[in-house]
Structures are given as C-alpha cells and as structure tokens.
Residue frames relative to the residue before (quaternion, step in Angstrom):
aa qw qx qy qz dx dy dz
X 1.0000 0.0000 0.0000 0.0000 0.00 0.00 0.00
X 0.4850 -0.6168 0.5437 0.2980 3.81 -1.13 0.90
X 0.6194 -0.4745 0.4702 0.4124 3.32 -1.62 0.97
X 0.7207 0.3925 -0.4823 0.3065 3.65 0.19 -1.20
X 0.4913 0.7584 -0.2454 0.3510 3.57 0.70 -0.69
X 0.6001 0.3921 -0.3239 0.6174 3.63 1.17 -1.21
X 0.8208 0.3811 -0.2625 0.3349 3.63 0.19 -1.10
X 0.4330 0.5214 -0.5786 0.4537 3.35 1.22 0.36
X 0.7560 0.4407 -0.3288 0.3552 3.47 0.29 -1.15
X 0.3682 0.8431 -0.2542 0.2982 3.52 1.41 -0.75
X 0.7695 0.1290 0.2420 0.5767 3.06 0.68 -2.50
X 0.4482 0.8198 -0.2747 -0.2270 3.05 0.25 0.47
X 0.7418 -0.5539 0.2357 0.2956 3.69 -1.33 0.92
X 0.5021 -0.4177 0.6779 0.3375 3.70 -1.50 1.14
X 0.7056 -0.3869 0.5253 0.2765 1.96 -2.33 -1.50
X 0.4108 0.4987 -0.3291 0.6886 3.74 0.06 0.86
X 0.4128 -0.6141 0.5831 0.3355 3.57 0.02 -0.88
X 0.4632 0.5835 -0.6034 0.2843 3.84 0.73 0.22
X 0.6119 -0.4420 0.5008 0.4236 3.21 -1.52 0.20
X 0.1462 -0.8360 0.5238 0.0736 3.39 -1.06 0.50
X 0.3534 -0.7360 0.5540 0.1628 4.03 -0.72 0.60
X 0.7961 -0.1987 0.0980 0.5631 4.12 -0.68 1.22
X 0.8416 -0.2734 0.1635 0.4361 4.00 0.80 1.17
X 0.7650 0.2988 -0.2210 0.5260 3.30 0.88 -0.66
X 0.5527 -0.6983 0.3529 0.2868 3.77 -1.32 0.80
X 0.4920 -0.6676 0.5192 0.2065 3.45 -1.13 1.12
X 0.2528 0.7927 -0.5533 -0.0406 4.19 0.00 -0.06
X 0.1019 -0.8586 0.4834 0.1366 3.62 -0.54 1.04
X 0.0363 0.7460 -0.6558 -0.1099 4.08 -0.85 -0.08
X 0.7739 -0.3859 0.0664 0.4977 3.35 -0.41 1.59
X 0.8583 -0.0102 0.0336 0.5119 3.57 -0.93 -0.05
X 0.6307 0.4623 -0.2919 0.5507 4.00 0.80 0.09
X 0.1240 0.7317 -0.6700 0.0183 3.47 -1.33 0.89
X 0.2134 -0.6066 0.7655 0.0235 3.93 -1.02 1.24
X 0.2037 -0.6293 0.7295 -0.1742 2.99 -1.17 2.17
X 0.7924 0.2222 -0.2544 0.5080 3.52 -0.74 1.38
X 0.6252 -0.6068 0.3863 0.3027 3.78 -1.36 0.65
X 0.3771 -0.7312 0.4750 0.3122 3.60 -0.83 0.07
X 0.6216 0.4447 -0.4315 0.4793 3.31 1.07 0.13
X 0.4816 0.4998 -0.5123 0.5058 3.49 0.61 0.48
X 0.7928 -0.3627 0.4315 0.2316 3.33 -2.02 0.04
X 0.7776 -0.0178 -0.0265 0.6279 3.74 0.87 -0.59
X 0.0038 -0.7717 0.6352 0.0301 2.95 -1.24 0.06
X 0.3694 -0.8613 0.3409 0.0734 3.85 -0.47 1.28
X 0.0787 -0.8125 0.5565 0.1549 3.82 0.20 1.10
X 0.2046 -0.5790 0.7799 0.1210 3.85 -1.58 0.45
X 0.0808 -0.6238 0.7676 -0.1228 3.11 -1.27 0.77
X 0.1986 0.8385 -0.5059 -0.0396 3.29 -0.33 1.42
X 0.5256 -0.7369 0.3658 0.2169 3.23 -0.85 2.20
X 0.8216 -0.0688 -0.0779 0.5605 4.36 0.10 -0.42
X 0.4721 -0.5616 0.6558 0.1778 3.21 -1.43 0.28
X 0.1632 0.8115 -0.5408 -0.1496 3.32 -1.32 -0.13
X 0.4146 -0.6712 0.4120 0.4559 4.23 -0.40 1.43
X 0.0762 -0.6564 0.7473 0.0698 3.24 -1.90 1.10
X 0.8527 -0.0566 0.0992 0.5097 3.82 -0.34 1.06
X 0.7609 -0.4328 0.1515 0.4590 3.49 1.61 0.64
X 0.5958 0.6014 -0.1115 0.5204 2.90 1.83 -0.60
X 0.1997 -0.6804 0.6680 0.2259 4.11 -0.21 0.99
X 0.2453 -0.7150 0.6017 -0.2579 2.79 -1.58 1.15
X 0.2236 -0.8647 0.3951 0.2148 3.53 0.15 1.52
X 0.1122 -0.9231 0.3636 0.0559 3.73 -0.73 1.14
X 0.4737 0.2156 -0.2540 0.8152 3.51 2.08 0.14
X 0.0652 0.7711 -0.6275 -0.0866 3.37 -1.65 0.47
X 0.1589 -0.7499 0.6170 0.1779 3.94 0.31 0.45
X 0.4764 -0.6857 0.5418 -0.0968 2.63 -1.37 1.42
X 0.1165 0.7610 -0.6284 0.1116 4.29 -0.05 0.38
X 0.3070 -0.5830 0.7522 -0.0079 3.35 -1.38 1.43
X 0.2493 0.8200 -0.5076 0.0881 3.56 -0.47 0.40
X 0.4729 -0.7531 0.3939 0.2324 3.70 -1.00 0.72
X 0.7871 -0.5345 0.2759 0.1365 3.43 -0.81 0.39
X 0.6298 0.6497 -0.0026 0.4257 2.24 1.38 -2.29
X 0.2665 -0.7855 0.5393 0.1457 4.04 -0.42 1.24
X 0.5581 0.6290 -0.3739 0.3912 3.37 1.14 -0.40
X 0.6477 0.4563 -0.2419 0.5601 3.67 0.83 -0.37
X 0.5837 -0.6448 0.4135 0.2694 2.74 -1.51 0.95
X 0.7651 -0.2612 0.3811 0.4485 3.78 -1.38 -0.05
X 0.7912 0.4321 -0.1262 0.4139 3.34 -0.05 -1.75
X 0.7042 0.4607 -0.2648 0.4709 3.89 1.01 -0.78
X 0.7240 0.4857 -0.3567 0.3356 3.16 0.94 -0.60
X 0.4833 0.5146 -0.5428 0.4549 3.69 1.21 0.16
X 0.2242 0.8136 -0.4999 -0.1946 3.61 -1.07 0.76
X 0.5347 0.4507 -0.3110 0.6436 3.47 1.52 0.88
X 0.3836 0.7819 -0.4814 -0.0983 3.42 -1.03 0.74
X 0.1050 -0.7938 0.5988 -0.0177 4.10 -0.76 0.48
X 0.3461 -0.5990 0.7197 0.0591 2.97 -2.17 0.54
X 0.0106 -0.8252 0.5618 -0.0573 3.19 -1.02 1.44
X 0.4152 -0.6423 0.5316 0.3640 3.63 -0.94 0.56
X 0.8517 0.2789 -0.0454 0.4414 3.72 -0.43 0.87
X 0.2301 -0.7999 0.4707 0.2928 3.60 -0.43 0.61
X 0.3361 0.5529 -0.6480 0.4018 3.76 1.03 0.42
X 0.8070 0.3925 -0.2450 0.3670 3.50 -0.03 -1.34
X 0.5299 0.4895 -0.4345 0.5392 3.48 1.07 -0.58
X 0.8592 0.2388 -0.2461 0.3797 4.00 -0.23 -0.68
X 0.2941 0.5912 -0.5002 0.5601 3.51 1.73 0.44
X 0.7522 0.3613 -0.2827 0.4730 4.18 0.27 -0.76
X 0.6913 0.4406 -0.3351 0.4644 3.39 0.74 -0.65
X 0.6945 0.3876 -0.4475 0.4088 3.47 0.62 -0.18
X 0.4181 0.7080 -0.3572 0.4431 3.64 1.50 -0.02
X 0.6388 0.5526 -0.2335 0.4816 3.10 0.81 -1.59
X 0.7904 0.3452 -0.1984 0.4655 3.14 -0.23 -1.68
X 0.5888 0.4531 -0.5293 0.4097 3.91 0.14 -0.07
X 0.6891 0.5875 -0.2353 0.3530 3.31 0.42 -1.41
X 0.5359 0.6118 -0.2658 0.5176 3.23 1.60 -1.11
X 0.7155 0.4577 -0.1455 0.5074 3.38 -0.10 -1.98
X 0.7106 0.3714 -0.3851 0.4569 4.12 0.46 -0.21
X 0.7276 0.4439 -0.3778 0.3618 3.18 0.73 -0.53
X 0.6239 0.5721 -0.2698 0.4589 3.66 1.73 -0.38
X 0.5880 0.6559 -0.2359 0.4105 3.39 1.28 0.30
C-alpha cells in the first residue's frame, strides 16, 4: 500500500478536507477546536485552558467545553447554550459529540 494511502486511512477527512472526529469536522486555530459543521444548527467550541508535558509531549489538561448556535442573528453571549470543563480532550470531545448529537436530533 502507498504512503499516501496509509494516511488517508490514518486521518480521516469531513467535508472541506479537515480531519474529522465520529463524521463530523475537527477545525483547529491554536489552542481552540470547533467540533461539528457550521452550516448546521450547532456547532461545539473547546478552548483548551492549560496543557501539561507528557514524555515531551504537551498535552491538553483543562478543556472548556461551549455548545453554541449557529444562528448569526443572535447575539454572542446567547449563543452559548451548554457549557463544561473537562480533564482531557478525550473526555472533553466524548461530551461534545453527545451534545451536538442530541442537539442536531432534536433540530430535525
């Protein structure tokens, strides 16, 4: 099998080409990551608050969690309507994909 091959299967890609997590797209900008599409009803920001070195390796260790709505018509402040602190960004995108399903089903 071709290298490019392994890393398709590796990583693999939403829509857009970002890397994506159980279907839905992963997009990061330093220390921030928006789990889910913007053309949809919600969409989930992490914001991860410290880090900490595992074996050389930083390593997200608080992550805040933000349900948030889509909708431009609303203000900033309204559009968070879910929020939490997790130890870890497994557990931190283990809730957001909760969230946002639960969300995205009930908008349907």
């Amino acid at each position: 099998m071709s290298e490019k091959k392994k890393n398709e299967k590796s990583a693999p890609k939403a829509q857009g080409g970002f890397p994506s997590y159980k279907g839905r797209p992963l997009v990061r900008s330093g220390d921030t990551l928006y789990y889910g599409s913007m053309t949809e009803k919600y969409v989930v920001k992490l914001d991860v608050k410290s880090k900490k070195d595992v074996q050389g390796l930083q390593v997200a260790d608080k992550v805040s969690v933000q349900l948030m709505s889509t909708d431009a018509e609303i203000r900033n402040r309204k559009q968070i309507v879910k929020t939490s602190e997790k130890e870890g960004l497994y557990l931190a995108l283990d809730i957001a994909d909760a969230w946002l399903t639960r969300e995205l089903g009930k908008a349907e």
